[in-house]
C-alpha positions as CSV (number, residue, x, y, z in Angstrom):
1,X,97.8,111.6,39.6
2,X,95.5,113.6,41.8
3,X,93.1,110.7,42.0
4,X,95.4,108.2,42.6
5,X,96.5,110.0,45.7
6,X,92.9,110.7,47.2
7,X,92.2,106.8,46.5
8,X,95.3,105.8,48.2
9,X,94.2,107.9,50.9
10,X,90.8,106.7,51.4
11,X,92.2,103.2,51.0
12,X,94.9,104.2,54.0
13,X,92.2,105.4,56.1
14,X,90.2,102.1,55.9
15,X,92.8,99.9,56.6
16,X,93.6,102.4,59.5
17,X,89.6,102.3,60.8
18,X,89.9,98.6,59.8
19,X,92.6,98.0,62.4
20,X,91.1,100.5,65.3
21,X,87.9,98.3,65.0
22,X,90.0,95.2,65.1
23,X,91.9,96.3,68.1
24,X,89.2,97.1,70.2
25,X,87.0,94.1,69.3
26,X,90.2,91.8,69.9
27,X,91.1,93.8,73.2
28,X,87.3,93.3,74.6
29,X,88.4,89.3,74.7
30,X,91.4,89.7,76.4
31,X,89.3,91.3,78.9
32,X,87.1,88.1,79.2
33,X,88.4,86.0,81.9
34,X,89.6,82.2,81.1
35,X,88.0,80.8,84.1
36,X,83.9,81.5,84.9
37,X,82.4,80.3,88.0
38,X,78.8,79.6,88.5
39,X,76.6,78.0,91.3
40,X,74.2,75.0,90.8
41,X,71.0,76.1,90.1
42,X,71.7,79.6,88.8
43,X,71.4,80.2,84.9
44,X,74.6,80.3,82.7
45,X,74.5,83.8,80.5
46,X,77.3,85.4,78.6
47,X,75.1,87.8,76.9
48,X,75.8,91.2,79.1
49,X,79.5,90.7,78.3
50,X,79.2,91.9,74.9
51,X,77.2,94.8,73.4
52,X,73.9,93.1,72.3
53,X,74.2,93.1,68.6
54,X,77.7,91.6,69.1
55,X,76.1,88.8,71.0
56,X,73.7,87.8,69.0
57,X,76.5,86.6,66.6
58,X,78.8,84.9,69.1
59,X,77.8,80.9,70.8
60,X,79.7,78.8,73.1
61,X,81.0,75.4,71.4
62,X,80.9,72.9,74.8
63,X,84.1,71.3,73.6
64,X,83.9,68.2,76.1
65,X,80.8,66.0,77.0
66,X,79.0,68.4,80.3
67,X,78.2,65.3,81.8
68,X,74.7,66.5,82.7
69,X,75.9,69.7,84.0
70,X,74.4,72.1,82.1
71,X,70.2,71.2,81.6
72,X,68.0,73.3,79.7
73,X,64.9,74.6,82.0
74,X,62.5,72.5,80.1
75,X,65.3,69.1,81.7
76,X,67.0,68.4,78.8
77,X,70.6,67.8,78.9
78,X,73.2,70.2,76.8
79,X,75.3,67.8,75.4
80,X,78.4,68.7,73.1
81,X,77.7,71.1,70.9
82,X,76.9,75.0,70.3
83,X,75.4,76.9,73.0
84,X,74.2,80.6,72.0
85,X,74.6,83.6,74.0
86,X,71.3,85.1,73.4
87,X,67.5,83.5,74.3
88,X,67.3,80.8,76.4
89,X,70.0,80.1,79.1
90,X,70.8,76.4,80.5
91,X,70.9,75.9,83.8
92,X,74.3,75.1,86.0
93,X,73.1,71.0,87.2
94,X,76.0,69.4,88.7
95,X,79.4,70.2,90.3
96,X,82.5,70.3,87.5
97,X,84.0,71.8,84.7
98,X,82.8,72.8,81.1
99,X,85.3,73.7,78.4
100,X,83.3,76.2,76.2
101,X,85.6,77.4,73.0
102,X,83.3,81.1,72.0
103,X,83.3,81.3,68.3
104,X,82.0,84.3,66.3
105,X,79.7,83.3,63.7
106,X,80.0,80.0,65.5
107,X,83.1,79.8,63.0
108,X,86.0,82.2,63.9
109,X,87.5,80.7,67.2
110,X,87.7,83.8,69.7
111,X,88.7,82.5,73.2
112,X,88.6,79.1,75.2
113,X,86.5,79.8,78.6
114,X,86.2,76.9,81.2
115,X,82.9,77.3,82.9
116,X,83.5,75.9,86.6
117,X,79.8,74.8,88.2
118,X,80.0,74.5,92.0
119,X,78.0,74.1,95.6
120,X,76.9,77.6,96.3
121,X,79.0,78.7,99.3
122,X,77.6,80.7,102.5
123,X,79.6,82.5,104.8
124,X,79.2,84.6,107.7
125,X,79.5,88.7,107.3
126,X,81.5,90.6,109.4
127,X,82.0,94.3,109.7
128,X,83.8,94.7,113.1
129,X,87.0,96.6,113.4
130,X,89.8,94.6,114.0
131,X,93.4,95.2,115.6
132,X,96.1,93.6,113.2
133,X,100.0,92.8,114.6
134,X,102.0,91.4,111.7
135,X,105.4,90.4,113.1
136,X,108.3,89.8,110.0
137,X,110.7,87.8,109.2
138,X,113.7,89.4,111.5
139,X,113.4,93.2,112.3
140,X,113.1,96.3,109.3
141,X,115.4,98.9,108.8
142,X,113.2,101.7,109.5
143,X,116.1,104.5,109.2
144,X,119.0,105.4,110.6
145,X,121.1,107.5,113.1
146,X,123.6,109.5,113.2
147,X,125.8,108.6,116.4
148,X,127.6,111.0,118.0
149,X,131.5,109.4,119.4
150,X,133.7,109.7,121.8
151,X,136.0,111.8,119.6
152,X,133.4,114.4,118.9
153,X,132.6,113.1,114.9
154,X,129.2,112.0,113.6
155,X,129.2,108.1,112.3
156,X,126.5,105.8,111.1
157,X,128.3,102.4,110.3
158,X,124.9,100.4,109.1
159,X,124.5,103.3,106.3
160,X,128.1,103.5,105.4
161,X,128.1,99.6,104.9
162,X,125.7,100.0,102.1
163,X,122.1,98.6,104.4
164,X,119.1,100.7,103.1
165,X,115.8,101.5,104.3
166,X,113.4,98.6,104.2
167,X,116.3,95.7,104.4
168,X,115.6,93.0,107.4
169,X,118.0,92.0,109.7
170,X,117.7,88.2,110.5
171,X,120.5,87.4,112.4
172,X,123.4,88.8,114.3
173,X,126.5,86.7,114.6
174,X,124.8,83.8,113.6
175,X,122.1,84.7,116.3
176,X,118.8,84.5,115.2
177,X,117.0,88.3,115.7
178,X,113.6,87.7,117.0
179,X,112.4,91.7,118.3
180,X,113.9,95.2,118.2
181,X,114.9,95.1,121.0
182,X,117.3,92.3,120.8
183,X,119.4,94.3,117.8
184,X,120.7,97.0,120.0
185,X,121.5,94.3,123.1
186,X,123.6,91.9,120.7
187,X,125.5,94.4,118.7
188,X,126.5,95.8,122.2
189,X,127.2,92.8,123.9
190,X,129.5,91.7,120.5
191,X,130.8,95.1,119.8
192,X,132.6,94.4,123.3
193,X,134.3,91.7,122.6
194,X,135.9,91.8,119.1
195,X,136.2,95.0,116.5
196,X,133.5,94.1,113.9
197,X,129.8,92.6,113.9
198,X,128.5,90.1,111.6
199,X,124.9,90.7,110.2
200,X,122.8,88.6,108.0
201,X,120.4,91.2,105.9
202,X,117.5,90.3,103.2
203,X,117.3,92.7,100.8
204,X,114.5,92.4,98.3
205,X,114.7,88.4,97.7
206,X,118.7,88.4,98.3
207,X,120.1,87.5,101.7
208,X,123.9,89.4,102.0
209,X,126.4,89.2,105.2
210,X,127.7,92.5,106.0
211,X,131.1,92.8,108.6
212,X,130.6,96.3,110.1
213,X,132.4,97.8,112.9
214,X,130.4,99.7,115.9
215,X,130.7,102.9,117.1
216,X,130.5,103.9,121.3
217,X,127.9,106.3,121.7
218,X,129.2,109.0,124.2
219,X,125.5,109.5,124.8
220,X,124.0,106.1,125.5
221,X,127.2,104.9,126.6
222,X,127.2,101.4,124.5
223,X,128.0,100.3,121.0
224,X,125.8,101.0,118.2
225,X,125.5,100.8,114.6
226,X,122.9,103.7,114.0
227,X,119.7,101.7,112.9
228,X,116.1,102.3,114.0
229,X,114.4,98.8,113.9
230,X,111.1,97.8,114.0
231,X,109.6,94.2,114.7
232,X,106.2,93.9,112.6
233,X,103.5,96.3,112.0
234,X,99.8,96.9,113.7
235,X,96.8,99.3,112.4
236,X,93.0,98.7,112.6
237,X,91.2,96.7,109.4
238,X,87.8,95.3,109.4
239,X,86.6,91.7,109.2
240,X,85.0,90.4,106.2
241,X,83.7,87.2,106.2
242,X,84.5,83.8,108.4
243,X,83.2,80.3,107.9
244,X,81.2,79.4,111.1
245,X,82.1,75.8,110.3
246,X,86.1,76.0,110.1
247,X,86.4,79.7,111.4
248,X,88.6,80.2,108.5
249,X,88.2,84.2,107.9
250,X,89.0,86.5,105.8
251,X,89.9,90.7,106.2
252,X,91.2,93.7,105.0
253,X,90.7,92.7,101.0
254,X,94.6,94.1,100.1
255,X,98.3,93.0,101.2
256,X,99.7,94.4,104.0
257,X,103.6,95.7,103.0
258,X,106.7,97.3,104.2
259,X,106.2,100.7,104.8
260,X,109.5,101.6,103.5
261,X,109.4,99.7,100.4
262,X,105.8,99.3,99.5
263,X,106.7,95.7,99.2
264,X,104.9,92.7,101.0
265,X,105.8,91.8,104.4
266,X,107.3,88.8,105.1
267,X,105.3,87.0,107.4
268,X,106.7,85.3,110.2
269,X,103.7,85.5,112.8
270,X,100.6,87.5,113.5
271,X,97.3,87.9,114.9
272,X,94.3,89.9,114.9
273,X,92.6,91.3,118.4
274,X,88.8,93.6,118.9
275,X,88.9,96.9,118.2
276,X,86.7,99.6,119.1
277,X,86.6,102.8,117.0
278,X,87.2,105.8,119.8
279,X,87.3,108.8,117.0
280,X,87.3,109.4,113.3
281,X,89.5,112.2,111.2
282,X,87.1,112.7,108.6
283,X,88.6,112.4,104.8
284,X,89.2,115.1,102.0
285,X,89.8,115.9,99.0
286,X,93.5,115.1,98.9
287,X,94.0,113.9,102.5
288,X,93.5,110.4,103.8
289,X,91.0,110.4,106.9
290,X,91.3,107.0,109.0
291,X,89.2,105.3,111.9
292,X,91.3,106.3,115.9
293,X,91.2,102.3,117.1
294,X,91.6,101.0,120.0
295,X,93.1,97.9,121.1
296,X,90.9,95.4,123.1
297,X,91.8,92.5,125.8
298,X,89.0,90.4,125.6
299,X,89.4,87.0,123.5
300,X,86.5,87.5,121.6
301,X,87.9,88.6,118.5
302,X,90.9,87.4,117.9
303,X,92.8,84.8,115.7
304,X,96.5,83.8,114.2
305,X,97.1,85.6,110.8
306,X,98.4,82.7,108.2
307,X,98.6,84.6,105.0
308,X,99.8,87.5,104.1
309,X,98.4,88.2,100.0
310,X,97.7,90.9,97.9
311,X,93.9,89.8,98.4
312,X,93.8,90.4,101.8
313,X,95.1,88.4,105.3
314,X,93.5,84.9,106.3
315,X,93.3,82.5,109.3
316,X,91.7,81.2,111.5
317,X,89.3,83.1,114.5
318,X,89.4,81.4,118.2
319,X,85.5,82.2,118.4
320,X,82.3,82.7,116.2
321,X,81.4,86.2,115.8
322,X,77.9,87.6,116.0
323,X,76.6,89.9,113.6
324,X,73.2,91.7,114.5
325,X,72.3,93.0,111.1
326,X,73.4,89.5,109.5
327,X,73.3,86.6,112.2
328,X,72.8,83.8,109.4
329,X,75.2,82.8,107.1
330,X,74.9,84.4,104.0
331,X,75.3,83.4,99.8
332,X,78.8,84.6,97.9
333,X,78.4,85.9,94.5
334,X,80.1,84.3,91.8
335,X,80.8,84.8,88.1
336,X,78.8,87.9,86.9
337,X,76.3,88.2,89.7
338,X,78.1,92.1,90.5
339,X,75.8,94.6,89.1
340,X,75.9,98.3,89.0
341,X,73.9,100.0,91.1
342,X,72.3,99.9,94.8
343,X,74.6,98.1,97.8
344,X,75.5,98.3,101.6
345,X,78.6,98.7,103.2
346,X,78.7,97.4,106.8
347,X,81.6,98.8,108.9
348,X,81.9,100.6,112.5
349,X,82.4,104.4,112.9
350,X,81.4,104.6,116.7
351,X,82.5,101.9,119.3
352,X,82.0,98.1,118.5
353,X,78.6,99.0,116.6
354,X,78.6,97.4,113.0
355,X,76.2,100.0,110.7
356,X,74.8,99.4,106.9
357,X,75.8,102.2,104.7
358,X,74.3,102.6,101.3
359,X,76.5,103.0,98.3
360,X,76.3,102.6,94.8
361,X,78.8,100.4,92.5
362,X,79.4,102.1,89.5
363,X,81.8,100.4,87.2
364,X,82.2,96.8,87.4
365,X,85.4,95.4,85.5
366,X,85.0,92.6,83.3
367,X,88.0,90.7,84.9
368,X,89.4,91.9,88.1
369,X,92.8,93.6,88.0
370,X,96.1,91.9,89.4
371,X,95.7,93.5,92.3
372,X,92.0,92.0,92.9
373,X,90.1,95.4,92.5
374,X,86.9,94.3,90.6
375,X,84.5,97.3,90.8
376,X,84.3,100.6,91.5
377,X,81.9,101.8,94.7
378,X,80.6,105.6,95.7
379,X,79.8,106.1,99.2
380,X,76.1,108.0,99.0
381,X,74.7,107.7,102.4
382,X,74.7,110.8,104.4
383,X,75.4,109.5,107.6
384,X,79.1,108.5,106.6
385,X,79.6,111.3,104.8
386,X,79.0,113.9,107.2
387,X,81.0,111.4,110.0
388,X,83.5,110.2,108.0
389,X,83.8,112.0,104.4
390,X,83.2,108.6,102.6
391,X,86.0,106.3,102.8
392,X,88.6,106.0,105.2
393,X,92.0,104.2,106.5
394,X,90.5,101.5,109.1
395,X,87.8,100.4,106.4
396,X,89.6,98.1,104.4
397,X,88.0,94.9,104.7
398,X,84.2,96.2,105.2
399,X,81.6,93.4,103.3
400,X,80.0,95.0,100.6
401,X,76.0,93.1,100.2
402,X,74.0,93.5,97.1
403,X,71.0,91.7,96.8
404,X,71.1,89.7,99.3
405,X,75.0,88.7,98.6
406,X,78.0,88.8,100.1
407,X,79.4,90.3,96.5
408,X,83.2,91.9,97.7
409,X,85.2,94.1,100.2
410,X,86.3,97.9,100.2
411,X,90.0,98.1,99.5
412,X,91.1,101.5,98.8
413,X,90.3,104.8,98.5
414,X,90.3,107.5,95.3
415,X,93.0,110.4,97.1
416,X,91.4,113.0,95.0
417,X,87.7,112.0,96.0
418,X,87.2,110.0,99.6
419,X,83.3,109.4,98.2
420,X,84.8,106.9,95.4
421,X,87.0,103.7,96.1
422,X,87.6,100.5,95.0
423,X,86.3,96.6,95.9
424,X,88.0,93.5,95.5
425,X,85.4,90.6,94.5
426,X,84.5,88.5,97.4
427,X,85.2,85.5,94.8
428,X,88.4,86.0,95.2
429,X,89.1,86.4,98.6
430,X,87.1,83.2,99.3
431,X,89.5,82.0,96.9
432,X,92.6,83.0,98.7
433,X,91.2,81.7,102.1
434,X,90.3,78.3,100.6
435,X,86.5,77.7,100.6
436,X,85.6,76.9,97.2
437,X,85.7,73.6,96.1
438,X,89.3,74.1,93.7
439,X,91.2,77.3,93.9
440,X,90.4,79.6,90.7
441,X,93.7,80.0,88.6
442,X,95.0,83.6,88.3
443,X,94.9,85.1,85.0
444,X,98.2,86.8,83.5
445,X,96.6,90.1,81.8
446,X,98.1,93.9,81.5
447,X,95.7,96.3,82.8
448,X,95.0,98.4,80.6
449,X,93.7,102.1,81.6
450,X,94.4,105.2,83.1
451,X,95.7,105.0,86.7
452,X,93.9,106.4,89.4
453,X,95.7,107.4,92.8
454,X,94.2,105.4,95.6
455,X,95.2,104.4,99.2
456,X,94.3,101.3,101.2
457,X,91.7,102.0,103.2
């Protein structure tokens, strides 16, 4: 009886170490992404995916004729069939996609991976602070007031009507509301004329009308509702790329949202303007630091703001933009062409100057997240640290080069460590702003891992 039980416990624990093993191995493919980009002329290799001895016994199955797109070095074609992971590589040839099925053993189907071969794509670098003015669709419900009557009593209608912090006001009697401004003028000027005030409101993705009846402000001497508005939202970024051709940019690396909701701002209209850096409040441990901007007149940075996306804002600039340390354009890395280790951060501390800051990327994920953060950078430079404490509000958007590339962006920063933060992929954000030839489809994973508090840069 005894030995039953210790078998059936040995047997429980295998099927338990069985599993474990199965998980993780299973889990390490989800992490693969469906879609791998490559340029002509660089060499297709899967191998530093996997843990070497892993690779050795997975190949690629090219599941459709590659139409010449893949060659081996020595020129001859890789026509359908098994392509293995380890030894020799084949070469990217010609423009289009490769459906590659990875088998282990060459047996056991694993994962379907379309291999996209395109034109290597150069862009120019940026690095100069920028002033950004996003103006929403309608106003946003900042807060509220408490307004004082004529009878003595305390009243805030807007809050009592059920509107919440965050909502946006679009129109006001059927008026369309355009600036802050215009909120407190029309609910005055129709607060005089009949008892209640219509008001169209967007809350989340639902668009309510709320009947709500002003109070006179023995103070201000006019009709109010007890709001505080607000029309948009400014701050200072920095510039990370722009094509010299079209002038399309890119900046920033993150979405801008609502304040009061953490939620992304509807974009009605926006620009970006120069900036020059007049102070820095150097980052800690805990507390945020962030670049003192100021606003500039001149026309030589600026451009309209189109999109509004979680990898950053896009548009278009009105001029080319000179950068000293890069003035030609420069290549985009694609597919796995991140690596650990040695890179530069260009961003301004002082003025318009753009500087190069070393850092060093220590994790790179094998699929970005949702959010677009791709790797994982340390600020190790001195000079930054002793000016700024590593990472700080104003730098979201600063090109990250390695090895000659234009490889991602800074996008946040680690709250408990201002040396640490995260990159978005450059990929991506070339993506978002429409330079590649075909627009990369998004992969629906769950990350999975622990959490890390961070704050956009």
């Amino acid at each position: 009886m005894e030995l039953s039980k210790r078998r059936l416990h040995s047997l429980l624990s295998a099927l338990f170490l069985a599993a474990c093993i199965y998980t993780i191995f299973f889990q390490s493919f989800n992490l693969i992404p469906s879609h791998y980009r490559v340029n002509v002329g660089d060499q297709v290799f899967f191998g530093n995916i996997f843990p070497p001895r892993l690779s050795e016994r997975i190949v690629a199955f090219v599941s459709n004729e590659s139409e010449e797109r893949l060659n081996w070095q020595t020129g001859q074609v890789v026509a359908q069939g098994f392509l293995p992971f380890q030894g020799r590589a084949p070469v990217a040839a010609r423009p289009g996609n490769v459906d590659l099925d990875l088998r282990l053993f060459g047996v056991l189907p694993l994962k379907h991976v379309t291999l996209q071969v395109v034109p290597p794509v150069q862009v120019m670098v940026g690095g100069q602070s920028i002033g950004v003015f996003l103006h929403s669709e309608g106003v946003i419900v900042a807060g509220f007031s408490d307004i004082t009557s004529t009878d003595g009593k305390t009243y805030c209608p807007a809050r009592q009507a059920g509107i919440v912090a965050g909502d946006l006001i679009l129109s006001i009697q059927g008026v369309k509301i355009r600036s802050d401004a215009e909120v407190s003028l029309l609910i005055d000027q129709f607060a005089r004329r009949q008892d209640t005030v219509s008001l169209q409101v967007k809350h989340r993705e639902t668009v309510k009308n709320y009947q709500i009846k002003p109070v006179f402000c023995r103070e201000t001497k006019r009709y109010r509702i007890g709001l505080f508005v607000r029309d948009g939202a400014a701050g200072v970024g920095t510039l990370t790329f722009f094509d010299p051709v079209t002038k399309r940019y890119g900046a920033l690396g993150h979405v801008i949202t609502n304040s009061e909701t953490s939620e992304l701002l509807d974009l009605k209209e926006g620009k970006i303007v120069g900036a020059a850096v007049e102070g820095i409040q150097k980052g800690q441990r805990g507390k945020i630091g962030e670049k003192i901007g100021l606003f500039l007149n001149d026309q030589k940075t600026s451009g309209n703001i189109d999109k509004n996306t979680t990898y950053g804002i896009y548009g278009v600039l009105q001029n080319n933009l000179v950068n000293q340390l890069y003035p030609q354009p420069v290549p985009v890395a694609v597919g796995g062409q991140i690596k650990e280790g040695p890179a530069q951060m260009l961003t301004v501390l002082n003025g318009e100057n753009v500087e190069a800051f070393n850092i060093d990327i220590q994790t790179v994920f094998p699929q970005p997240r949702p959010d677009g953060k791709s790797f994982i950078v340390k600020v190790v430079d001195p000079r930054i640290l002793n000016r700024a404490g590593g990472i700080i509000q104003g730098m979201s958007g600063s090109p990250i080069i390695q090895n000659g590339k234009l490889i991602g962006a800074v996008t946040h920063v680690f709250i408990n460590d201002p040396t640490l933060g995260y990159g978005i992929a450059a990929e991506l954000m070339l993506d978002e702003a429409g330079l590649f030839p075909g627009k990369q489809p998004q992969n629906q994973i769950s990350w999975i891992g622990q959490e890390i508090p961070d704050q956009a840069a």
